[in-house]
LODO-221430 format. One record per residue (C-alpha): residue number from 1; x, y, z. Coordinates in nm, 3 decimals. Layout:
<nodes>
+-----+---------+---------+---------+
:   k :       X :       Y :       Z :
+-----+---------+---------+---------+
: NUM :       X :       Y :       Z :
...
+-----+---------+---------+---------+
</nodes>
This chain:
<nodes>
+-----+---------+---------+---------+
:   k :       X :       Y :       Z :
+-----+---------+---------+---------+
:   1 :  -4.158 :   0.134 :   5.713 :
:   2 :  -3.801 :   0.201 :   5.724 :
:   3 :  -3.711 :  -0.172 :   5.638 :
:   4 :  -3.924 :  -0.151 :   5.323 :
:   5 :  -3.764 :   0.182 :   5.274 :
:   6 :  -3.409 :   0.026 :   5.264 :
:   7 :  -3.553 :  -0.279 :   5.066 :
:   8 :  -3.705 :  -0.048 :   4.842 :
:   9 :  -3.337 :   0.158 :   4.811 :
:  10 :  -3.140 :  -0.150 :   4.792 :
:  11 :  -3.367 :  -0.304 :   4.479 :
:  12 :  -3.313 :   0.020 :   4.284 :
:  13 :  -2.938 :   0.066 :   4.283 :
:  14 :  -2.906 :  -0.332 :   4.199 :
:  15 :  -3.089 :  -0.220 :   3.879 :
:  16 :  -2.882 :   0.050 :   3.820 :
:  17 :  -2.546 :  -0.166 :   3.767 :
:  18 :  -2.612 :  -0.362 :   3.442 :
:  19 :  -2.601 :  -0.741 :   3.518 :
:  20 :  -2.298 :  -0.934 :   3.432 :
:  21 :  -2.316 :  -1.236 :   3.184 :
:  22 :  -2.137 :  -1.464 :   2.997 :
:  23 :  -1.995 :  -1.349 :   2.640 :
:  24 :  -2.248 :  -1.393 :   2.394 :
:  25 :  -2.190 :  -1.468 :   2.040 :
:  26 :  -2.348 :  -1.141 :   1.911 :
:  27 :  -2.290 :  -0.829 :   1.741 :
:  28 :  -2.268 :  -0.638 :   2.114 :
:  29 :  -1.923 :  -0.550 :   2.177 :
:  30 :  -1.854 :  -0.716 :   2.570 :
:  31 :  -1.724 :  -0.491 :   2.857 :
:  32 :  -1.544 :  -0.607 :   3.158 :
:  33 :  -1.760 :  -0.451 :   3.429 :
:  34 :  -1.404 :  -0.283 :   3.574 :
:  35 :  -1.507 :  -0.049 :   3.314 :
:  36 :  -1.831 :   0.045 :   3.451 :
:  37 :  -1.756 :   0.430 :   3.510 :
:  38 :  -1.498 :   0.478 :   3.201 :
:  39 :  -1.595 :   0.786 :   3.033 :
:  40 :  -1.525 :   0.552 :   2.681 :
:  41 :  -1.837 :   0.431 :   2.687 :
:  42 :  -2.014 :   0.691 :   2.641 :
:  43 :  -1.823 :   0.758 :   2.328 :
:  44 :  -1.884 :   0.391 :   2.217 :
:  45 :  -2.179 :   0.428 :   1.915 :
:  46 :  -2.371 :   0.228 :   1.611 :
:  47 :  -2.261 :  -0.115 :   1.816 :
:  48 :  -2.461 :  -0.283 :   2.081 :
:  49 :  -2.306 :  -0.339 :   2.445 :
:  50 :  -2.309 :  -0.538 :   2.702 :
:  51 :  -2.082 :  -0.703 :   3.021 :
:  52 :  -1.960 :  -1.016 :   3.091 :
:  53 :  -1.691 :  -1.169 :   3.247 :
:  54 :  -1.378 :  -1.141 :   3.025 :
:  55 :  -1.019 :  -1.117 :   3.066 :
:  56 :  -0.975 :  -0.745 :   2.842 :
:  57 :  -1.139 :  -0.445 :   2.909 :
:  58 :  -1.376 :  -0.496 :   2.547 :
:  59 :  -1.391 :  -0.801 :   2.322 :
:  60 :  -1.457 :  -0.690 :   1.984 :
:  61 :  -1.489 :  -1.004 :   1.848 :
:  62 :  -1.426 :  -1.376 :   1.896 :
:  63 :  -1.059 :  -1.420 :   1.881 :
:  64 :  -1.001 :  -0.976 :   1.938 :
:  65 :  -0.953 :  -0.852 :   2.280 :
:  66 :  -0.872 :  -0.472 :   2.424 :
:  67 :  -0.685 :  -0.397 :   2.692 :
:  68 :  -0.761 :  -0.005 :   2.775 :
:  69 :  -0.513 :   0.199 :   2.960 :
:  70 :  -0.472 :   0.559 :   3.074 :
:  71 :  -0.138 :   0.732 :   3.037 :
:  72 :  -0.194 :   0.972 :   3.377 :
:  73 :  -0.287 :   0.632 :   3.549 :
:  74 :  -0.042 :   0.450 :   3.380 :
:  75 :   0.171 :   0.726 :   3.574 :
:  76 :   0.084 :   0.651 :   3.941 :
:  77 :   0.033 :   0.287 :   3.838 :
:  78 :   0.326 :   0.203 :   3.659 :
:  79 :   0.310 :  -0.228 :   3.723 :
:  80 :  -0.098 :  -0.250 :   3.621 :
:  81 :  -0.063 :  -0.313 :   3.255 :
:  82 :   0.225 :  -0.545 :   3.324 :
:  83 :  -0.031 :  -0.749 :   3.586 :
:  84 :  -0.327 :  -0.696 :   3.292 :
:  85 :  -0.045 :  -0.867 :   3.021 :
:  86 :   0.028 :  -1.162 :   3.225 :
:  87 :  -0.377 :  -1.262 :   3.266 :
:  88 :  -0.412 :  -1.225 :   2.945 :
:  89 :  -0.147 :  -1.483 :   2.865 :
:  90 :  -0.187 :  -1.669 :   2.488 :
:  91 :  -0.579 :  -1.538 :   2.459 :
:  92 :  -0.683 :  -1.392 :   2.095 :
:  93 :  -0.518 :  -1.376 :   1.799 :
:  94 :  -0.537 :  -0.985 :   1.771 :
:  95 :  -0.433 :  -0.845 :   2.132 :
:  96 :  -0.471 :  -0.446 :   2.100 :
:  97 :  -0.360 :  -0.162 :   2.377 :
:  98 :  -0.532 :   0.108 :   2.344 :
:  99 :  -0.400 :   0.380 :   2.520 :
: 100 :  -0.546 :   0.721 :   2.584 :
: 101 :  -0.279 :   1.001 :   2.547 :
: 102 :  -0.387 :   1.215 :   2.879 :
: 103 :  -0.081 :   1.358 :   2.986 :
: 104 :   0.177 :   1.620 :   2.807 :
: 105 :   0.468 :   1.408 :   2.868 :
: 106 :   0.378 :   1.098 :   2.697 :
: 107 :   0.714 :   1.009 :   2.461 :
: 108 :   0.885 :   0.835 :   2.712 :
: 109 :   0.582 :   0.622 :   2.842 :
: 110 :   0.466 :   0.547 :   2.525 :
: 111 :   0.851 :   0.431 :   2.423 :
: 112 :   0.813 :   0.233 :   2.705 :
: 113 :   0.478 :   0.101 :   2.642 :
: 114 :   0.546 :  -0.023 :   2.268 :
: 115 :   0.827 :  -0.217 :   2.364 :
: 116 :   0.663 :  -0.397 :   2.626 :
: 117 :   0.360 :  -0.459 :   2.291 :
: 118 :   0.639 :  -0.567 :   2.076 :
: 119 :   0.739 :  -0.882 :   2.337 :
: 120 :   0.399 :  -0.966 :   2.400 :
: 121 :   0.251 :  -0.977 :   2.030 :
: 122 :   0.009 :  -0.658 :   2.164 :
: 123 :  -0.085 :  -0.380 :   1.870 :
: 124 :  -0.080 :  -0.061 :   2.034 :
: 125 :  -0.307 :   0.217 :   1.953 :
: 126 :  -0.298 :   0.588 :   2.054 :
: 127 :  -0.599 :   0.817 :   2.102 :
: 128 :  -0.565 :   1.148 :   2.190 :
: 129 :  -0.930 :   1.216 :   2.308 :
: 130 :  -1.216 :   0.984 :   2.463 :
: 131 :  -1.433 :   0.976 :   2.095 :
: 132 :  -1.138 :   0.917 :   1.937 :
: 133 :  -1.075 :   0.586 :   2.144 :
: 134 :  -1.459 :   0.507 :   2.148 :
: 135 :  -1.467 :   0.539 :   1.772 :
: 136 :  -1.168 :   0.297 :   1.756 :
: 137 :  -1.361 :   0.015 :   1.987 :
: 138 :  -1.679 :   0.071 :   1.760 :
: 139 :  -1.485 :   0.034 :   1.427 :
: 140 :  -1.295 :  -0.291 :   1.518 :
: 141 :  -1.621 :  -0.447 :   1.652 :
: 142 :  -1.799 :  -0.352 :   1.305 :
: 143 :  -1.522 :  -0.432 :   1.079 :
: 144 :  -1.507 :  -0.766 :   1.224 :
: 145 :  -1.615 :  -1.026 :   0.964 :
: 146 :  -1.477 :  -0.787 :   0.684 :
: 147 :  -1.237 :  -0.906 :   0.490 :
: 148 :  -0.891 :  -0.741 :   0.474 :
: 149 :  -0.950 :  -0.642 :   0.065 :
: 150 :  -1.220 :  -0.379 :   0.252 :
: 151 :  -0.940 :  -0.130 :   0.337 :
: 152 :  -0.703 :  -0.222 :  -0.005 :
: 153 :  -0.722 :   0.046 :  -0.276 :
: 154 :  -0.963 :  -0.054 :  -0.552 :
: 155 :  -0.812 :  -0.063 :  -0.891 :
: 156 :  -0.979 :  -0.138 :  -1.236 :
: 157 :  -0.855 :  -0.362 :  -1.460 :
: 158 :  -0.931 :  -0.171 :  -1.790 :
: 159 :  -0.668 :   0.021 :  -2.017 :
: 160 :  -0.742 :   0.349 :  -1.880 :
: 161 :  -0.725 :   0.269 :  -1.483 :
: 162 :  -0.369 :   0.076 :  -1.520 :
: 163 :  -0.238 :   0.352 :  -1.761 :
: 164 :  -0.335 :   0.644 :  -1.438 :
: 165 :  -0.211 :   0.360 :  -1.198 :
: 166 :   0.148 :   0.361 :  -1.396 :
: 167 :   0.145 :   0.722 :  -1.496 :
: 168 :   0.060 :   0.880 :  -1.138 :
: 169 :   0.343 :   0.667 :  -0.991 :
: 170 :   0.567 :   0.920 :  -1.166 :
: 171 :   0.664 :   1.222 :  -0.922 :
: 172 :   0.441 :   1.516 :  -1.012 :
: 173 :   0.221 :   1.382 :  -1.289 :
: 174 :  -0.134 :   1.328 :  -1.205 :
: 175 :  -0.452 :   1.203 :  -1.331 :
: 176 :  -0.484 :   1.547 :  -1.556 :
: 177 :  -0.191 :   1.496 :  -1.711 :
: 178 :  -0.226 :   1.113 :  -1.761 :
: 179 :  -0.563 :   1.259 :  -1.995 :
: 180 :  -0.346 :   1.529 :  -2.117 :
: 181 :  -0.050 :   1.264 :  -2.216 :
: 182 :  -0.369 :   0.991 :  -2.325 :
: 183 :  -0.551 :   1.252 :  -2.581 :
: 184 :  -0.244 :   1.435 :  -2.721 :
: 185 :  -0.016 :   1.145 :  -2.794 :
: 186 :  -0.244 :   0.816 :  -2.762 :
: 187 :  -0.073 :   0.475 :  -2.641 :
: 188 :   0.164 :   0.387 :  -2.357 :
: 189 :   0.435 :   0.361 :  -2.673 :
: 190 :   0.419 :   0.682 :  -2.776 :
: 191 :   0.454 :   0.871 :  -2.465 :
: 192 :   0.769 :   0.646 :  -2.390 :
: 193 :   0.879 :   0.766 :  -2.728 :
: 194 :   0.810 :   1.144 :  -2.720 :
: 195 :   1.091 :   1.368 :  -2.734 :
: 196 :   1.099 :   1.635 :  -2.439 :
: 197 :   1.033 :   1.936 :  -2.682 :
: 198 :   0.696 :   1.756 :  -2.760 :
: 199 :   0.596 :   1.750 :  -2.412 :
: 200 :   0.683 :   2.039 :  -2.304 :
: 201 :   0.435 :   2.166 :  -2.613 :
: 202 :   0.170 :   1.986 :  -2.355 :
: 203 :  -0.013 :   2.226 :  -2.128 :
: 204 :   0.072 :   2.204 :  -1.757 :
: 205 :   0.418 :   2.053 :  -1.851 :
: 206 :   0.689 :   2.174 :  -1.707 :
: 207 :   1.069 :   2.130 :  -1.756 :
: 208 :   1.067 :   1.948 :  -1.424 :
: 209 :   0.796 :   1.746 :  -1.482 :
: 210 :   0.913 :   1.654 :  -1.814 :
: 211 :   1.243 :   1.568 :  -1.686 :
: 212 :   1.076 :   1.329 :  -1.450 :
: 213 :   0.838 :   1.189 :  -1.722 :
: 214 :   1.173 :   1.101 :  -1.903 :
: 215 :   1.418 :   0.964 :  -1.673 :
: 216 :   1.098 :   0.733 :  -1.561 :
: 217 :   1.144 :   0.633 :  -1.949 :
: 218 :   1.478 :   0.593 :  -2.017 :
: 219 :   1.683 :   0.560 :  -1.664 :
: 220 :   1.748 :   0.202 :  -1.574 :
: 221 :   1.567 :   0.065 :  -1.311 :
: 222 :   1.865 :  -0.006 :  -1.095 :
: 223 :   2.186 :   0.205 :  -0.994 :
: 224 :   2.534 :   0.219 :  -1.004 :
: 225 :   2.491 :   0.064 :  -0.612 :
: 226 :   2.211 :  -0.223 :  -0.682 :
: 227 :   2.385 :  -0.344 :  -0.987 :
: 228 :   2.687 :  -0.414 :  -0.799 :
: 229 :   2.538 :  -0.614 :  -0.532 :
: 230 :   2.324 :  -0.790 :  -0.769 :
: 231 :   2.621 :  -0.905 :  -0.974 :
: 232 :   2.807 :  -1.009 :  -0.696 :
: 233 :   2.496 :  -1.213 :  -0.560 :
: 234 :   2.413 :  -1.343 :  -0.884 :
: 235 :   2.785 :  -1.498 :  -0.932 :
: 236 :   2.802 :  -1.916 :  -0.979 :
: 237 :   3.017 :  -2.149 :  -0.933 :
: 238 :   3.160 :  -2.304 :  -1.210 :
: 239 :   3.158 :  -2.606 :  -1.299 :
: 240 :   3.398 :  -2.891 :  -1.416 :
: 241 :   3.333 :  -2.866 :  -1.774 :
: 242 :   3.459 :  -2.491 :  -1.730 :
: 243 :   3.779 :  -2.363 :  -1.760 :
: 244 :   3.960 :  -2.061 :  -1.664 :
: 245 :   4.321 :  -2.019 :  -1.599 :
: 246 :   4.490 :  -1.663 :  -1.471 :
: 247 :   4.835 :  -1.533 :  -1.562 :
: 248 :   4.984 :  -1.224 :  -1.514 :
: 249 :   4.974 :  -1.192 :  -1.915 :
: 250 :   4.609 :  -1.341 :  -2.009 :
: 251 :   4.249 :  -1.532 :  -1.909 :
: 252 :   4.138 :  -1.802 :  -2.081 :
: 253 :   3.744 :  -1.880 :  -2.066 :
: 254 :   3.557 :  -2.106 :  -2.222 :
: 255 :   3.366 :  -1.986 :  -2.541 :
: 256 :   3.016 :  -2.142 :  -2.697 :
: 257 :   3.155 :  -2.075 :  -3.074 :
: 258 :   3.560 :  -2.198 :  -3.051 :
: 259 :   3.551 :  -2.358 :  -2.711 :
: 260 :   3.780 :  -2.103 :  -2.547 :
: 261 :   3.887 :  -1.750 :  -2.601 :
: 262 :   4.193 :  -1.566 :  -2.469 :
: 263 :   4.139 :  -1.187 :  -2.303 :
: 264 :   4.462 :  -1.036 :  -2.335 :
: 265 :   4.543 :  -0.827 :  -1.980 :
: 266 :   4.795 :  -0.610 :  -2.155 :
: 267 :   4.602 :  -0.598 :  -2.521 :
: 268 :   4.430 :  -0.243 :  -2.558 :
: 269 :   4.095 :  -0.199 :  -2.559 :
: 270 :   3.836 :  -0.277 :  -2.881 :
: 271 :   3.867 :   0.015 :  -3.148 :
: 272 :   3.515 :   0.181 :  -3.094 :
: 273 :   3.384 :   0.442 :  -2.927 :
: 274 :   3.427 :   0.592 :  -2.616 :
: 275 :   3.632 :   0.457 :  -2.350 :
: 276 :   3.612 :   0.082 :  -2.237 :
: 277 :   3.575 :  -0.026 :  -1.850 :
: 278 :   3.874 :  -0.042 :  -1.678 :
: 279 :   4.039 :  -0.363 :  -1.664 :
: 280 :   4.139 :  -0.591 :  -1.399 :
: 281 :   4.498 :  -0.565 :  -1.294 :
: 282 :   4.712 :  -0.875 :  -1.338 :
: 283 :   4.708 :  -1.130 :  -1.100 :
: 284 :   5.011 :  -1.227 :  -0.918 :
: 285 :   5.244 :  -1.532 :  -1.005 :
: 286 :   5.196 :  -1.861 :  -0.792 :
: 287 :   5.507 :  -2.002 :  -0.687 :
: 288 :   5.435 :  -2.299 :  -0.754 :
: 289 :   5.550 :  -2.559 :  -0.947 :
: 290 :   5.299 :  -2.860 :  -1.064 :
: 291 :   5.301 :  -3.089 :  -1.357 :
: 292 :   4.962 :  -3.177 :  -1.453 :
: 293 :   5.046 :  -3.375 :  -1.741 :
: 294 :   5.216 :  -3.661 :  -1.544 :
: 295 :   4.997 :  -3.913 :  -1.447 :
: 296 :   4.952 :  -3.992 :  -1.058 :
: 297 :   5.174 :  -4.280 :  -0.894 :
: 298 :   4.938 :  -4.633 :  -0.892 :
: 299 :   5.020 :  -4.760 :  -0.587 :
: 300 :   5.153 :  -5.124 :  -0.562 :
: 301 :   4.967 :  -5.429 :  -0.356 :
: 302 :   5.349 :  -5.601 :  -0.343 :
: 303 :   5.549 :  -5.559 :  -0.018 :
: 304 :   5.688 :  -5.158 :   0.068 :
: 305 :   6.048 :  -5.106 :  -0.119 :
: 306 :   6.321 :  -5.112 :   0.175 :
: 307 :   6.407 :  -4.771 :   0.283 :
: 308 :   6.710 :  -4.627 :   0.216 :
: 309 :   6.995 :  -4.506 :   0.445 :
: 310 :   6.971 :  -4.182 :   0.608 :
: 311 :   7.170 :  -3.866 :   0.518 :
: 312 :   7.462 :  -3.818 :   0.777 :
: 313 :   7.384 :  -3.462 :   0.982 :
: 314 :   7.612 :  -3.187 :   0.879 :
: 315 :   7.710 :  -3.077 :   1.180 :
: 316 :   8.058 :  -3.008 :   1.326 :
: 317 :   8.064 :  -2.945 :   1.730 :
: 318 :   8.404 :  -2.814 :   1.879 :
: 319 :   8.388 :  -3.028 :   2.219 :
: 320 :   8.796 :  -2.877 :   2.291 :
: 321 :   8.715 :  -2.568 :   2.353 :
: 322 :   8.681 :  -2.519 :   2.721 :
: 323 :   8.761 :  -2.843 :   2.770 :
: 324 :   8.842 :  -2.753 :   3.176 :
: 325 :   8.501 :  -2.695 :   3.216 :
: 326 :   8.341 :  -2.975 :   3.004 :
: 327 :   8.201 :  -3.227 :   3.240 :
: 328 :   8.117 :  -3.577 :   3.067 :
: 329 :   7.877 :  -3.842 :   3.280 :
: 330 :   8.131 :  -4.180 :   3.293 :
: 331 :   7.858 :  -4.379 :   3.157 :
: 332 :   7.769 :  -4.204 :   2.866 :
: 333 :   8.124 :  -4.194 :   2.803 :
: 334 :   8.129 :  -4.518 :   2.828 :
: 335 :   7.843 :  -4.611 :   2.606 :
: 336 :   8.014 :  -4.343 :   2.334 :
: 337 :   8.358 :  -4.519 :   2.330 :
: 338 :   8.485 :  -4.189 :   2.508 :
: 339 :   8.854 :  -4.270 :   2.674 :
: 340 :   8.953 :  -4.489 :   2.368 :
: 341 :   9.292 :  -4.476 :   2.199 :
: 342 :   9.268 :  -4.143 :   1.958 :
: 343 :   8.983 :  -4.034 :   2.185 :
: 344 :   8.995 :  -3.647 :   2.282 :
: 345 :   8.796 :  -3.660 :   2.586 :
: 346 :   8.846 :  -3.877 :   2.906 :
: 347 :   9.230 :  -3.942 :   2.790 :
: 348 :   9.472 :  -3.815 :   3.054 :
: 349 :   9.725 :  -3.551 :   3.014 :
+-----+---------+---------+---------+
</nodes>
């Protein structure tokens, strides 16, 4: 009786544990059976679920796997997620951490954490409560075959839609006033064209909105700052055809109409209004001397001209002075014709 008893015990709690098979192909979200007792999946809803060997806590889909990871565990377990990282290796395109926020200090471990995501190609998530991370596991499992244009904002194609699109771009203008600006002055034109006293005239048009509504109009697009760097990058080298040639005094360029045209450094600025950009200070003077007109020597396939005798050295050595202590080797006296008649050194005294 007490064998059958135990039989009878033993059969029940095998069917209490959920059998573990291979990942299906399905809509069921699969569960590493480590997870058995996490309190997530209780919180995991409108998605089917079932276990099976796998390497991540949940695959949500075919090539999307979950790792799941408690910060207060995380705490007394600091190498697990590293061990989890390195089985998972290369597996799944989309790698996801999903990390429940548990404990009060959690900017340092998270810092930590998102590093560690950033080598590893791993998107980390944060939920701050258990339905919050079971919601997450149940919407990537459903979104799964949806195409990324699900989550993009819809926008019609008709007159009206791009004129709200382009209008509600503007800092404190929205889709009222784009109806207000649409039935009181009509097309895109005419509300670039409107003075500000007309829409201020426009109820729930301010000065500061109409200031906005105008510099949107009329500013250029790109500042003192962007135009610089954008002339700087969009400078070319010229080419041979092209000539410029600096002086202290003037520039020539080349010109479509006359072929050149001389900019005069010292010549005042055009008679017209206002004052002209500053201009360029004059470049310095190159010390150097070249005559371009002369043609370049040809060189000639006859024998090399004989060279011609080399300039005697200018200088003058005073070998009397301290003549007691000059000592002179015999040999290269010798060799120098030292010691001959009219000879200063090596002639006795």
């Amino acid at each position: 009786m007490t064998s059958v008893s135990a039989a009878a015990g033993g059969s029940a709690a095998q069917k209490a544990k959920p059998p573990v098979v291979q990942p299906g192909t399905g809509n069921n979200i699969i569960i590493n059976p480590n997870q058995r007792l996490n309190p997530v999946l209780e919180c995991i809803r409108n998605v089917g679920k079932e276990f099976g060997d796998i390497v991540p806590d949940f695959q949500v889909g075919r090539t999307s796997g979950v790792l799941f990871l408690s910060l207060k565990y995380h705490r007394l377990h600091p190498e697990y997620i590293h061990t989890r990282i390195e089985k998972l290796g290369h597996a799944y395109n989309l790698r996801i951490l999903l990390i429940m926020c548990d404990v009060s200090e959690h900017q340092e471990p998270i810092r930590e954490l998102t590093k560690v995501c950033l080598i590893n190609n791993i998107t980390i998530i944060v939920a701050w409560s258990i339905e919050e991370a079971g919601q997450y596991i149940s919407t990537l499992k459903q979104f799964e075959h949806k195409p990324p244009d699900l989550i993009k904002e819809r926008v019609d194609k008709d007159y009206d839609a791009v004129l709200r699109t382009a209008l509600t771009s503007i800092n404190k203008v929205n889709k009222t006033d784009v109806e207000t600006l649409r039935s009181s002055l009509g097309s895109f034109a005419d509300m670039a064209r409107a003075p500000s006293d007309r829409l201020q005239t426009l109820p729930g048009f301010g000065p500061v909105k109409v200031r906005r509504i105008k510099d949107a109009f009329d500013k250029p697009f790109r500042n003192r700052a962007t135009s610089a760097v954008f002339s700087v990058g969009s400078q070319v080298t010229r080419g041979a055809g092209d000539e410029v040639v600096s002086t202290s005094n003037h520039v020539t360029e080349p010109n479509a109409a006359s072929g050149s045209k001389t900019i005069s450094d010292s010549a005042p600025a055009q008679s017209g209004k206002g004052k002209g950009p500053a201009q360029r200070s004059p470049s310095p003077v190159w010390d150097i001397e070249l005559d371009l007109d002369t043609p370049p020597p040809v060189a000639s396939s006859g024998p090399p001209l004989p060279r011609g005798p080399s300039p005697a050295w200018d200088i003058e050595l005073d070998l009397n002075d301290d003549s007691d202590d000059l000592y002179v080797d015999p040999r290269l006296a010798a060799k120098k014709g030292f010691g001959q008649a009219g000879s200063s050194l090596g002639s006795d005294e």
